[in-house]
N, C-alpha and C positions, 0 to 999 in steps of 0.2 A: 825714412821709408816713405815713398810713393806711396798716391792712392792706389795703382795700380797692381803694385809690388802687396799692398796692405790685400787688396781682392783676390790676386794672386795667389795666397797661401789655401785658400779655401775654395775657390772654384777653379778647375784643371782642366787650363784649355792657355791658346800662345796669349802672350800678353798684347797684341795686337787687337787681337779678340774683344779682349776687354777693355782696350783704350776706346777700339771705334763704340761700343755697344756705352760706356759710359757716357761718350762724347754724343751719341743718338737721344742717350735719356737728359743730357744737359740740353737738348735742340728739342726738346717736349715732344718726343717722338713716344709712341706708349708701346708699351710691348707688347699687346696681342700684333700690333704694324709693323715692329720691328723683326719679330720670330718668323713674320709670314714674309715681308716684301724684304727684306734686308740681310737673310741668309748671306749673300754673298761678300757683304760687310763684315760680317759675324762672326762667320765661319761655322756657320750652319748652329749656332745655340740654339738648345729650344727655349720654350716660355720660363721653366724651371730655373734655368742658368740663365737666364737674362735678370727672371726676380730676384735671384741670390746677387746678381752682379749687383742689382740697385738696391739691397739691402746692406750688403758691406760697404759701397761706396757713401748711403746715410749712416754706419755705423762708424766709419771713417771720417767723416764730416762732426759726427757728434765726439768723436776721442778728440778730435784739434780743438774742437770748440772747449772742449771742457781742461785741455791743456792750457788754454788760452787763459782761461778766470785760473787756473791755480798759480801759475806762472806770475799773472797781476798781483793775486792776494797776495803769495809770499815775498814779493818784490815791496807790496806798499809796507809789508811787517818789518823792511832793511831786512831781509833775511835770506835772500837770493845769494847763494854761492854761484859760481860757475860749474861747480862738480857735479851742486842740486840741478841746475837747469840743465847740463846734458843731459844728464840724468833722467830727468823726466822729458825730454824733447827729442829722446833715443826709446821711449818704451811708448810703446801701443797696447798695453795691458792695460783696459779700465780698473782694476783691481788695482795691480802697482802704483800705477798712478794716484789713488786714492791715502794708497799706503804713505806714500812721500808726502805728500799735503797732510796726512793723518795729526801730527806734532804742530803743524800752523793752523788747523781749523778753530775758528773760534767754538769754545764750550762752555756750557757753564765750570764755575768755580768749580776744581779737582782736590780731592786730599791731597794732591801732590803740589795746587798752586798755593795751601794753603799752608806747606813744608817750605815752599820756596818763599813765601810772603815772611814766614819765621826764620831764616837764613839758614836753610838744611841743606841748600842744592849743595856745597861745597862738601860735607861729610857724606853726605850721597857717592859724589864721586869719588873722594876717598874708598870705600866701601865697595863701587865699583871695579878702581886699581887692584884690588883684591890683594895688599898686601899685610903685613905679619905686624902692623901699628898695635902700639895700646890702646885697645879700644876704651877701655876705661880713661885714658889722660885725652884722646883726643876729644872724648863727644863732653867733656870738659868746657872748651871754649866756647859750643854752640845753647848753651843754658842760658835763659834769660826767662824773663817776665812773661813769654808767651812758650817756651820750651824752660818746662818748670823741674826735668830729671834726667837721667840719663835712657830711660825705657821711651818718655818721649821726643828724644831726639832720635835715637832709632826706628823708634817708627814714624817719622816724619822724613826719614833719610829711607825708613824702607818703602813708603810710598811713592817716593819720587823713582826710587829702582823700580817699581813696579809697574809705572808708566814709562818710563824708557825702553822694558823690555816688551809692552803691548805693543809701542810704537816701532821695536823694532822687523825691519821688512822680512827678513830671513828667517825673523822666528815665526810669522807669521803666514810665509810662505811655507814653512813646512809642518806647520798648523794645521795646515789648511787641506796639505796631502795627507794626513792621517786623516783628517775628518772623509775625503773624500775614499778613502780605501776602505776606513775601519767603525766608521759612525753609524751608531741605532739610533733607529727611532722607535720612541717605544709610549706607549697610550695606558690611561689608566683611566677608569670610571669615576663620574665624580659620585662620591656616593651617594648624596641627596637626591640623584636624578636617575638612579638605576633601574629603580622601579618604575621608571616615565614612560609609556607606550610610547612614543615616538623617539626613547632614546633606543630602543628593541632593533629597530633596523641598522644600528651601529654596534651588535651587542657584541660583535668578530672584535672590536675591539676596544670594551670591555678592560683586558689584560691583556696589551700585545706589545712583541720585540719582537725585529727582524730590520739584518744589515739596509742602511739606508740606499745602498748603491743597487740594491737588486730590487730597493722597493717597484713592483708595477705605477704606473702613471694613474691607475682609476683608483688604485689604492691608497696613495698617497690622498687626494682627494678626496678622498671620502673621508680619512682620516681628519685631513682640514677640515672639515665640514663639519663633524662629529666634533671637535673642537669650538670653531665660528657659531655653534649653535648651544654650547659649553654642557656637552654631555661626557666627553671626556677632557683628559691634562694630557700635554703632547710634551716629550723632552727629546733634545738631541744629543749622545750622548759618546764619549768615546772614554777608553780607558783612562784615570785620571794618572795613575803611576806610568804610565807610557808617555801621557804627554809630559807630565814634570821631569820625566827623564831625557825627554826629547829637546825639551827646554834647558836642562839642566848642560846638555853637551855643547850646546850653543853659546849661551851666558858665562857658566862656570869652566873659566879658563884653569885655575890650578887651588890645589888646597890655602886656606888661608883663616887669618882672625875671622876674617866677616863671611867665612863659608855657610853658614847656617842663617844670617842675616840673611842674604843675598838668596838662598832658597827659601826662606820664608817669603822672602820678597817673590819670587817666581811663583810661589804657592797664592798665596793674593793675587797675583798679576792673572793667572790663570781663569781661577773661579770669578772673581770680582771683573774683570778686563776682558780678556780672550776670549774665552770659553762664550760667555752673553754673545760674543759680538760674532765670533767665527761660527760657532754651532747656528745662529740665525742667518749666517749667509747660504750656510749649507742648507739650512731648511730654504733659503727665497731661492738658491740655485738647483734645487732639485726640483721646487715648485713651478720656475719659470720650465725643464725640462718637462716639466707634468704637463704643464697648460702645452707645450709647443706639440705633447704628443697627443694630446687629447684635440686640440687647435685642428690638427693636421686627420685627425682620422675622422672627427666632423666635417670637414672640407673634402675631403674622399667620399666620404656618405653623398654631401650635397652634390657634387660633381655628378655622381650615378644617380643621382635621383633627379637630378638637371637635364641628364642628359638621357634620361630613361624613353623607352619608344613612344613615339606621337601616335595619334591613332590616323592624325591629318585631318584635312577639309572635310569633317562629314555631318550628317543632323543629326544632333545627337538629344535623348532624354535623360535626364538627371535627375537621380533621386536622391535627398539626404533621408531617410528613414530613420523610423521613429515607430516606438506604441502609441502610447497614448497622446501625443500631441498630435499624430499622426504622419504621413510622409512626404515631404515637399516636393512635388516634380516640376521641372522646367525644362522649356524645349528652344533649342539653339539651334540656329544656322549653319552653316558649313564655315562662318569667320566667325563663330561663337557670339553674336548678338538675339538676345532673348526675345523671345514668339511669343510664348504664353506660359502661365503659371497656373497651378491649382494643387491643393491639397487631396490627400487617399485618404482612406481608414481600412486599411485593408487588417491592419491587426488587434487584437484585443487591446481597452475593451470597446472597441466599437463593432468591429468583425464586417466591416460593410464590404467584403470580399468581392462579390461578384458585381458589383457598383465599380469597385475600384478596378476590377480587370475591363471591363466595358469604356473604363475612363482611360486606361491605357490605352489600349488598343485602337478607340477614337485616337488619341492625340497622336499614336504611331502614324496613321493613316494620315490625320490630317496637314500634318506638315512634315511628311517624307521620311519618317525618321529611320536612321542607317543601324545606329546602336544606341543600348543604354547603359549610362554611367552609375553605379551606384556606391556610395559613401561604405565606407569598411567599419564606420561604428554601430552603436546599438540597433538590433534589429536587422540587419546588415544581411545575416544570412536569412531569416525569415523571410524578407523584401525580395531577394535572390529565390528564392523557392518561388515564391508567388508569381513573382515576373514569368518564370519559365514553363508555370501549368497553363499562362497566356497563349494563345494561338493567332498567332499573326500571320497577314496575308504573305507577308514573306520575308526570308529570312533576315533577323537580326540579332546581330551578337550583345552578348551580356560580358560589362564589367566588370569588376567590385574593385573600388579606387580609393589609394588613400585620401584620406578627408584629413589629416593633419595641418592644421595651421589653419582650415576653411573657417572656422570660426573669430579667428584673429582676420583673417581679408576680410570678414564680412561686416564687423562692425569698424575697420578704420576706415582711412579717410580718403583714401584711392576708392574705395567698393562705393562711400556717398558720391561723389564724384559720379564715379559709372552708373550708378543704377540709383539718382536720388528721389523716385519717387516710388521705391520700395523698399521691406524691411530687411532684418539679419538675415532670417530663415529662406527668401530669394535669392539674396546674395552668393549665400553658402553653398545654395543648390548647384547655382551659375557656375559657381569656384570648381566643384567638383566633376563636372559635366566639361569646362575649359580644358583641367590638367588631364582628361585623357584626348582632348584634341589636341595642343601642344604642353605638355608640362610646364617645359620651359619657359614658355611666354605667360603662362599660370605660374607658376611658384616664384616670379622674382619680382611679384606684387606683396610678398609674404615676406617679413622679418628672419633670416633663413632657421634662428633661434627657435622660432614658432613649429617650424616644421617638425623638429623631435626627430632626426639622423643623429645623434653624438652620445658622447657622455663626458656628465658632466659641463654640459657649456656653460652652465649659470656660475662655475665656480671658478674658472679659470679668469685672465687677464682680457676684459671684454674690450680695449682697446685695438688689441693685438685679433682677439678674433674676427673683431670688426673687418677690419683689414684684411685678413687671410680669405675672409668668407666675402670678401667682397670683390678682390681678386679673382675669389672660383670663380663667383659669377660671371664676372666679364671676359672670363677666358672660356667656359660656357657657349656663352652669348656668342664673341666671335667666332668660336671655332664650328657654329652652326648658321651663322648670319641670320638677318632678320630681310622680311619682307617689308618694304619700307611704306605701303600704301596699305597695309593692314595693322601691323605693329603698332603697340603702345605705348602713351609718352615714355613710363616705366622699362618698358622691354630696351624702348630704343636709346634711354638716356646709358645702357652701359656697352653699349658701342661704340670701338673705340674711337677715343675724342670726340665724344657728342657731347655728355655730361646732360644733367636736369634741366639747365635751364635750354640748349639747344633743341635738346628732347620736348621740349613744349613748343619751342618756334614752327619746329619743323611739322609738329602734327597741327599746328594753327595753320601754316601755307597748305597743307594738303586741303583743311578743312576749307578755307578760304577759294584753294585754285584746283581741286580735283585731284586726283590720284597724279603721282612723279611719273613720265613717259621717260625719262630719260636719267642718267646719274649726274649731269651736267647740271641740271634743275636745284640740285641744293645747293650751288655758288648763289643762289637765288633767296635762300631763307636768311634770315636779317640774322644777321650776327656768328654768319657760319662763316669764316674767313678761311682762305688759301690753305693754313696747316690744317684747321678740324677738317678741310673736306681731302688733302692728303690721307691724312691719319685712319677716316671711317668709312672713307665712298665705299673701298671693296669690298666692305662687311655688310653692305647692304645687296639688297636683289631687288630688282625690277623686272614679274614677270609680264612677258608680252611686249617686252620694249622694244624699240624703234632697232636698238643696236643690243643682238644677241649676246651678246660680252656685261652687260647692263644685270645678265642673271644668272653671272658665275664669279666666282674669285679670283681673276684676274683684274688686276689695278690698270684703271685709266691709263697708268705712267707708261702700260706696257700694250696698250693696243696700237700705234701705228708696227711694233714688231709683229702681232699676229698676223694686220693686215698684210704685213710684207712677206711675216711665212705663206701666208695664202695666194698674195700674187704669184709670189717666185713658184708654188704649187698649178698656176692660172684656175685659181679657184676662188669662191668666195667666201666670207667668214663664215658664215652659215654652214657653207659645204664640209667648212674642215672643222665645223663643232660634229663631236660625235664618231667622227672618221677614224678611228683607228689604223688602219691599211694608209690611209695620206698621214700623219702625225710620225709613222714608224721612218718614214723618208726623211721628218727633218733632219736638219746638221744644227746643232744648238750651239756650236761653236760660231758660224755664222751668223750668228743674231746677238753676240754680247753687245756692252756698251759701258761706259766708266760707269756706269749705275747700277744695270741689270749682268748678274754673269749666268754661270752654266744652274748651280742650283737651282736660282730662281724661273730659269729658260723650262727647267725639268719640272718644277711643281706647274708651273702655265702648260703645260704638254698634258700632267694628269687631268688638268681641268678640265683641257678641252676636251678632254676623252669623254668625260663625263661633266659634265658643264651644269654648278648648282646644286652638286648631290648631298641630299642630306645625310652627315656622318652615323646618325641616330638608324634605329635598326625600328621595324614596323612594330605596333604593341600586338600582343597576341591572346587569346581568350583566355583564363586559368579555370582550372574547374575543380574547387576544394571539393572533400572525401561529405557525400553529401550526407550519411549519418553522424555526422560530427557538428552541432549546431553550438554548444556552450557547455564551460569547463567541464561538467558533470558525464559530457558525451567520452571524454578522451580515458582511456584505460592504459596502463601502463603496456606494451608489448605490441600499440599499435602501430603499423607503420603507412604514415597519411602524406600526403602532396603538403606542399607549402611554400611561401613564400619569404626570402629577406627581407625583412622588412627593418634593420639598423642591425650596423657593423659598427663592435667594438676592440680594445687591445683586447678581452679575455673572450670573445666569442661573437656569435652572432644571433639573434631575436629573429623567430620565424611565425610568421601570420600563419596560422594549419586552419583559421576557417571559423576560429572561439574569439569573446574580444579580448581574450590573455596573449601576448604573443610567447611562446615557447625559447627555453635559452640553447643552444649549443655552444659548447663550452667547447677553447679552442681546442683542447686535447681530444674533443668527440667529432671533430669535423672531416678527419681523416685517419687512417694507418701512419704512426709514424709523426714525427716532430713536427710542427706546424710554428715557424715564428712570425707570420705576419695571416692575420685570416683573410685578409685581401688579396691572399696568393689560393684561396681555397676559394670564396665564393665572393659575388658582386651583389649590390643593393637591389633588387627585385627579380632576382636569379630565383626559376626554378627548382626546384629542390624538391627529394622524397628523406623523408626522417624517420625515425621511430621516437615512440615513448619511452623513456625509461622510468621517468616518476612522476608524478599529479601529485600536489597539495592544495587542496580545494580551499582550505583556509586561508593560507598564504595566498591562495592565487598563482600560484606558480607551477608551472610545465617545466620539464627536463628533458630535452630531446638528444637525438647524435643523430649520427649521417656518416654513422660505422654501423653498414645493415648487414 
């Protein structure tokens, strides 16, 4: 099997598709460049099936490789058949493949090598043959000084059966489908730790069973956890008379002397062998399922919360509020660089109320301010109240923004960096005042772990999330471009092919030689060669440039064609940005080329339509149900505005206004079956709810959004 054929079974599209798109990611071409400039290659992939392509082509890379050392190992053992190495050099099943190797991997000393070291292999196979011998005369011969009866030669003969039948593949493959149809998992308390307050929040499972194949992905997880933290014992579990009968059809070819031998031997083989080793694979392949879906519905969060509305260039006030330590304000520029700072006490116990609305209003006045941003934790609504009894000279809109993660940007090492001749609590204000001017270029200074969109992320494979969540971001990034004379190193290192370290070059030439006039100009930063400036120029924007094209999505590779649509039009580029009525004229057949064909002629057609446009929708004011300030306000039957604020598999967390956010559970999200809540509501969607239950002790809100 082809790599090709191997990517083939899993992503469906022609196999040209996926030669050229492998042969693009072998040529360090990256795929936010590829999905966008290389459609006609492609055959129109998007970012999704491009990932998938270069994920099977490294899982295909990693099966040859790991064929390779098994191939060697059994080879250096003289133990390489020809039957063995088709064999394994015809299957792409990582599993199988382990299975074959399974009988040559080095182990410690077995009861079985320890039957063989006392010369049992031979009565082994006897016993095997499954015929009608006297078992008394033969195991006769096999008595010696270390086989001292005839009970332990049989059990040094049923050991060795008992490894022969673990190591066999068939029995294990069909192991393996009961496990996957018919397998519990099932939880039990440990009892010294029952009475642990922190074992309370796992107490669901306490005593719990349920089929392992329907298990939920957050449930699964949590059940690890409750495990990992040894509050409960975790088994996996299938019928034991179904497998030994399972087993039993496979092995036990016909009645015979050694028919009860040979099942005691599967009975061992099972508990002692199989069972350990298959019910653990079940539990790591249901686990890797867990993590890939908890992986993937955190990556959806971040995505919408990346991609959530900018508020754009404006001067903005930021509060992170506070009681008693009081409330930090900070006032930004329209490119978010900090004016001035000062503390309020506008709430108990200082109450210096009418100081701090005077202190506002000053600072609105004195440096333009458009809006104010305020932090969504303690005090949050108070500080919101306060703000709005303010009479300013004229209008300015009120935020309330999440502040997640702001506390994490403010003390690492990007925030010393920016602002190092001030503390956490400036930082933090800055942070939150930034993410409603552009989220985006705010949130991917943040560890996206920090942010708190997921479930479950601390517990799942942080390798693999790394990776997924690093991916959103740059697919993010690209698919809204970056301003290259405002942007920061951080923003612009996940551009494609720029990476960290050009991401520093490049904001050093700016700082060195003044804002980029042109996209030409980064062949000019040290260390930006031919492919990184193929790969990233069109993800960047230059507004005001020299060449109108400089501040849209259209790639270098394809302006002398605009220029030519525009001549053949006798018009100029300029003329036919924006033109709709001249664009509906071209012939896009007339403008291909072995590089560029008709898709990508049609995506340069929408741009010029609209040349630059950010895909992001405007942020818009929210205004929570204002006698609703903390838990105690909310009564069961109310029905309050609110906001998403985290999407999971079993529901979604709504901010109504309290610092508790409220759950809706998928079944209350609409009339009617709901199998994905991402087909019902998006991360900082709108929403009106109702109550259905308060527990003030727990902390916990119960909402729907079945009114």
């Amino acid at each position: 099997m082809t790599n090709i054929q191997f990517i083939a079974r899993s992503v469906k599209t022609a196999d040209i598709n996926i030669q050229n798109t492998v042969q693009l990611l072998a040529e360090d071409c990256t795929i936010p460049f590829i999905s966008r400039y290389r459609k006609d290659t492609t055959g129109n992939l998007d970012e999704v099936q491009i990932e998938n392509i270069a994920k099977f082509q490294k899982e295909f890379e990693i099966i040859v490789k790991r064929k390779d050392a098994i191939l060697k190992s059994i080879l250096e053992q003289n133990a390489l058949t020809l039957n063995l190495k088709s064999k394994i050099e015809n299957s792409f099943d990582l599993q199988e493949i382990e299975d074959f190797y399974l009988p040559f991997k080095k182990k410690k000393k077995t009861r079985a090598d320890v039957a063989r070291e006392n010369g049992l292999e031979p009565l082994a196979k006897t016993m095997m043959d499954q015929g009608n011998d006297d078992i008394a005369f033969i195991v006769t011969k096999y008595l010696n000084k270390k086989v001292i009866n005839e009970e332990a030669a049989l059990q040094g003969a049923r050991d060795i059966v008992a490894e022969w039948i673990n190591e066999n593949i068939y029995v294990r493959k069909q192991l393996r489908r009961l496990y996957q149809r018919k397998a519990s998992i099932a939880t039990k308390v440990v009892k010294t730790k029952k009475e642990d307050e922190n074992a309370q929040k796992f107490n669901q499972y306490f005593d719990w069973v349920e089929p392992l194949s329907k298990t939920p992905s957050h449930r699964l997880l949590a059940m690890l956890r409750a495990e990992n933290e040894g509050f409960v014992k975790m088994k996996i579990e299938v019928d034991i008379e179904e497998a030994y009968d399972l087993i039993d059809e496979i092995i036990l070819k016909k009645q015979s002397n050694f028919t009860s031998h040979i099942q005691l031997a599967i009975e061992d083989s099972f508990k002692r062998l199989l069972n350990p080793a298959i019910s653990n694979e079940s539990l790591q392949e249901a686990k890797v399922k867990a993590d890939a879906n908890s992986i993937q519905v955190f990556a959806n969060n971040l995505s919408q919360l990346l991609l959530a509305p900018p508020l754009g260039e404006k001067r903005i006030l930021a509060i992170d509020p506070g009681f008693r330590s009081g409330c930090k304000v900070v006032c930004l520029d329209e490119k978010g660089d900090l004016l001035y700072n000062e503390n309020i006490y506008p709430h108990a116990p200082q109450n210096e109320t009418t100081m701090a609305m005077k202190k506002i209003r000053s600072m609105v006045n004195a440096y333009q301010i458009d809006a104010i941003s305020i932090g969504n934790g303690t005090a949050s609504r108070e500080t919101e109240f306060f703000i709005k009894k303010i009479a300013f000279d004229k209008p300015v809109q009120v935020f309330i923004v999440s502040e997640a993660g702001a506390s994490v940007y403010s003390a690492s090492k990007i925030a010393r960096e920016e602002f190092p001749n001030y503390d956490v609590t400036v930082r933090g204000s800055v942070s939150i005042g930034r993410r409603l001017s552009d989220p985006l270029a705010e949130l991917v200074k943040i560890d996206p772990k920090a942010i708190g969109v997921g479930q479950y992320q601390h517990d799942v494979d942080q390798n693999k999330l790394k990776e997924e969540l690093d991916t959103t971001v740059i697919r993010c990034v690209n698919s809204v471009g970056i301003n290259i004379n405002t942007a920061s190193k951080h923003l612009l290192s996940y551009v494609s092919g720029i990476g960290e370290k050009l991401a520093e070059n490049i904001v050093k030439y700016r700082y060195e030689n003044g804002p980029f006039t042109d996209r030409k100009q980064l062949k000019k930063v040290p260390r930006l060669g031919e492919k990184a400036f193929q790969q990233g120029v069109a993800f960047i924007r230059i507004t005001n440039a020299k060449n109108p094209l400089d501040n849209s999505a259209v790639h270098p590779e394809a302006y002398g064609i605009v220029e030519k649509m525009a001549n053949d039009l006798k018009l100029t580029v300029n003329d036919l940005i924006a033109n709709k009525e001249k664009t509906a004229l071209i012939k896009l057949e007339n403008y291909c080329t072995p590089e560029i064909g008709v898709l990508t002629l049609k995506d340069i057609i929408k741009e010029l339509e609209k040349p630059g446009l950010d895909p992001r929708k405007a942020a818009k004011v929210f205004e929570f149900d204002p006698n609703v300030k903390v838990i105690k306000d909310v009564k069961s039957g109310m029905i309050l505005p609110g906001i998403v604020n985290n999407i999971t598999n079993f529901g979604c967390f709504v901010d109504i206004g309290v610092k508790e956010s409220g759950l809706v559970h998928i079944s209350q999200l609409k009339v009617g079956f709901v199998s994905d809540v991402n087909e019902v509501v998006k991360l900082h969607q709108h929403v009106q709810v109702k109550v259905t239950e308060v527990d003030e002790d727990r902390k916990r809100i119960q909402l729907t959004m079945i009114l």
